[in-house]
C-alpha positions in Angstrom: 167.5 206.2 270.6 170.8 205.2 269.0 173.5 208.1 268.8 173.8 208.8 264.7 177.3 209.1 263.6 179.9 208.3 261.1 182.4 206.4 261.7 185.9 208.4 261.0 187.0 207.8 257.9 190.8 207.1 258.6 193.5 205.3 257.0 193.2 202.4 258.1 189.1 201.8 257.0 190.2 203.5 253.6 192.5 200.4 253.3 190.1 197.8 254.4 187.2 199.0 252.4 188.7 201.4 249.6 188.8 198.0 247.4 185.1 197.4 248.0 182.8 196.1 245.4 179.8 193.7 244.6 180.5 190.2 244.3 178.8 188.8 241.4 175.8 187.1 244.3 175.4 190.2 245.6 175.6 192.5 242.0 172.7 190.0 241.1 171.4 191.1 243.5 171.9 195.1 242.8 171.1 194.6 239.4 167.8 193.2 239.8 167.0 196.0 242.0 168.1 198.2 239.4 165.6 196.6 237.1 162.4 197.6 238.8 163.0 201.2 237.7 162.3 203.0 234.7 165.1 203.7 232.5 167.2 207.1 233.6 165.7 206.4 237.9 168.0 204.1 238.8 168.9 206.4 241.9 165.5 205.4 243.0 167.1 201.6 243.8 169.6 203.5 246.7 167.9 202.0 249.6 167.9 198.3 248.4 171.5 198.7 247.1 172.3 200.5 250.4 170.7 197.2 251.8 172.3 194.9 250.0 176.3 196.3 250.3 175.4 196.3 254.2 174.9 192.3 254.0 177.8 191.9 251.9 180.1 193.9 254.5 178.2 191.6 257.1 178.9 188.7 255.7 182.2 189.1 255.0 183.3 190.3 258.7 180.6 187.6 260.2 178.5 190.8 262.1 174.9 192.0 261.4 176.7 194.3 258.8 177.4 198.2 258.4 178.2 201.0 256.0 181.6 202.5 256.0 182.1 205.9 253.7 183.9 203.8 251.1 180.8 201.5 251.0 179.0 204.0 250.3 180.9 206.0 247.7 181.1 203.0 245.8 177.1 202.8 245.9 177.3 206.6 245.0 179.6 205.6 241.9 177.8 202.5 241.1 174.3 204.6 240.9 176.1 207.4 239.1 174.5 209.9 242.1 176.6 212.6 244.4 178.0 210.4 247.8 176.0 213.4 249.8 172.6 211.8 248.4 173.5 208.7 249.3 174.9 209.3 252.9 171.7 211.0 253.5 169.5 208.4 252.8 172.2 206.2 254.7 172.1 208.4 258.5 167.8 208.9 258.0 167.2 205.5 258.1 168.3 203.5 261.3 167.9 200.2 259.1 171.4 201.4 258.3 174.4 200.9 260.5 176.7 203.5 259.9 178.8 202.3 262.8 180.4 198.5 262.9 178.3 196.4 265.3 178.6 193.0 266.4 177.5 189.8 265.1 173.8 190.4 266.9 172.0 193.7 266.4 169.9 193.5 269.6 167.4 196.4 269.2 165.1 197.1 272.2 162.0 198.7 271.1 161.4 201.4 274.1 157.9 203.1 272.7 155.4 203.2 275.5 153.4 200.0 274.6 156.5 197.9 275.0 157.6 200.4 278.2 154.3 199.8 280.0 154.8 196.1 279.5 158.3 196.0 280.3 160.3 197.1 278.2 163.1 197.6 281.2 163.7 194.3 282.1 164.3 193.3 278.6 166.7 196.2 278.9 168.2 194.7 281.6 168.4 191.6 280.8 170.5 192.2 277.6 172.4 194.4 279.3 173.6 191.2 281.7 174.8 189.4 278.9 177.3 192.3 279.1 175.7 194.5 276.5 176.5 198.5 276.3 174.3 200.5 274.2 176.0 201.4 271.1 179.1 199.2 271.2 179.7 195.8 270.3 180.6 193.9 273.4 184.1 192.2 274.1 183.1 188.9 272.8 182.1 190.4 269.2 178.5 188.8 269.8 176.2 192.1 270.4 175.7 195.3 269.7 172.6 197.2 271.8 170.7 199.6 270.3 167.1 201.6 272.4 164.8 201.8 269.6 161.2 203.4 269.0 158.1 202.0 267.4 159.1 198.6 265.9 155.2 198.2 264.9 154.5 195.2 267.7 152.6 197.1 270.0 149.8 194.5 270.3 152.7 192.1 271.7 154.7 194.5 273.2 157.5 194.0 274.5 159.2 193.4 272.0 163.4 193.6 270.4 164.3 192.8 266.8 167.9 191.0 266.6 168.8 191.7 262.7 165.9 190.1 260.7 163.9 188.3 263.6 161.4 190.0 266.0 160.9 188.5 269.5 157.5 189.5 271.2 155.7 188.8 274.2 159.1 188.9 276.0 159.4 188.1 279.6 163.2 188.8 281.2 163.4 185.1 281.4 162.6 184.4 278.2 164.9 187.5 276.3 167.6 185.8 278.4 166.8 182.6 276.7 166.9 183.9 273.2 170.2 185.5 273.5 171.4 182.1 275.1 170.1 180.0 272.1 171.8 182.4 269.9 175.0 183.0 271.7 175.2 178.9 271.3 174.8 178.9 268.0 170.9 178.0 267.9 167.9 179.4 266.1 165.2 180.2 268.9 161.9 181.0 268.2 161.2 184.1 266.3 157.7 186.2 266.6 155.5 185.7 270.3 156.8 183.8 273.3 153.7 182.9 274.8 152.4 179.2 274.5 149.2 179.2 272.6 149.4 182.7 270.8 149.8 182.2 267.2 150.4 185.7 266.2 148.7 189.3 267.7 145.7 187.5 267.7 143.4 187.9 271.1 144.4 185.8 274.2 141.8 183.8 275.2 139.9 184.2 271.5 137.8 186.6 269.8 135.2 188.1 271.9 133.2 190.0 269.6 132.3 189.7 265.6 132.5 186.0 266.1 130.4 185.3 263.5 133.0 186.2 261.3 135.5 183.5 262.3 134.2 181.0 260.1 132.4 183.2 257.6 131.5 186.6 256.3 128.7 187.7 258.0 127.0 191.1 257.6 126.3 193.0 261.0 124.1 195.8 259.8 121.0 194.4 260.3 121.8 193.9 264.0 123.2 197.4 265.0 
C-alpha cells in the first residue's frame, strides 16, 4: 500500500495554491453536488467537492490531480466545515492524492487474486518504464502506487491508471498500454483478452444455460 502523508505545507505551495478557487465549470460542478442535499447538510457533498477540486488542480498542472492543504481549506471554507473534517475524509480515502503525482496514476492492484495471477510482472513491468513507487518519475508521465482490492478479481490482474481499469493483463500487454499512453493514445480500457467481453466465463456459460436466452425456473429439476 501507498505511504499516506501530507505534503509540507511550505511557502512556496502556500503561494501556488493560497489563491485557489472553483472556476465557474468546475463551481457548476460543486454546486450541483451541493444540491443533492437537504438544506443545512451540505457537509455531506465533501467527498464529491473533494473530487472535483482534485480535477481542477489536475487539470490545471496537466497530472492525474492532488490535494494540497490550501485546496483543501478552501473546500473547508467553501462547505462552511472545520479543515480537520475535511483532511480526514481527504487521508481515509486513497481516491485522494494528498501528494502531487504525475500525469498517469498507475495503481497496481496487489490483493491475492491479482497476486496469484501475476500481479508481479505487471509490477515489473511498470517499474521498467522507469516507475518508483510513490514518486512521479523524471519524465512527469507516472506515478506508481501498490494497491489492494480494486474489485476485478474475476479478471485479475488487474491496475487502474486514473479513471480506466486494465484487466486480464499479461507483462506484455501492461507494457503496451503504458506505450499507447506514453504516445499520446487511448488503448483499450477493461479485459485484454480477445473474445472476453467483460468477467463473463471463458469458453461460455457451463451451467444455468437455460437462462441465457430466457428466464427459466430450476426448481422443479433440483
Amino acid at each position: 500500500m501507498a505511504d499516506r502523508h501530507l505534503e509540507p505545507d511550505t511557502q512556496e505551495l502556500r503561494a501556488r495554491w493560497g489563491g485557489f478557487a472553483f472556476t465557474p465549470e468546475w463551481e457548476a460542478k460543486a454546486r450541483a453536488e451541493i444540491a443533492k442535499y437537504p438544506d443545512g447538510r451540505q457537509r455531506s457533498a465533501v467527498m464529491a467537492l473533494l473530487d472535483i477540486a482534485q480535477r481542477q488542480v489536475g487539470e490545471e498542472t496537466a497530472t492525474q490531480g492532488w490535494l494540497p492543504i490550501p485546496v483543501m481549506e478552501y473546500v473547508a471554507r467553501y462547505l462552511d466545515m472545520p479543515v480537520i473534517r475535511v483532511v480526514e475524509v481527504a487521508s481515509f480515502y486513497t481516491m485522494y492524492n494528498l501528494v502531487p503525482v504525475g500525469r498517469f496514476h498507475v495503481q497496481v492492484c496487489r490483493t491475492t487474486p491479482c497476486w496469484l495471477r501475476g500481479s508481479d510482472d505487471i509490477l515489473k513491468a511498470c517499474k521498467a518504464k522507469g516507475m518508483k513507487k510513490g514518486e512521479v518519475s523524471a519524465d512527469g508521465l507516472w506515478t506508481l502506487t501498490e494497491v489492494e482490492c480494486m474489485g476485478n478479481c474475476a479478471s485479475a490482474p488487474m491496475f487502474q491508471i486514473n479513471d480506466d481499469n486494465y484487466e486480464d493483463l499479461t507483462a506484455e500487454s501492461a507494457a503496451r498500454i503504458l506505450d499507447e499512453l506514453a504516445a499520446g493514445g487511448t488503448p483499450k480500457t477493461g479485459t485484454q483478452l480477445s473474445g472476453r467481453h467483460t468477467v463473463e466465463t471463458l469458453g461460455g456459460p457451463t451451467n444455468l444455460t437455460a437462462m441465457v436466452d430466457a428466464n427459466h425456473d430450476y426448481r422443479g429439476e433440483w
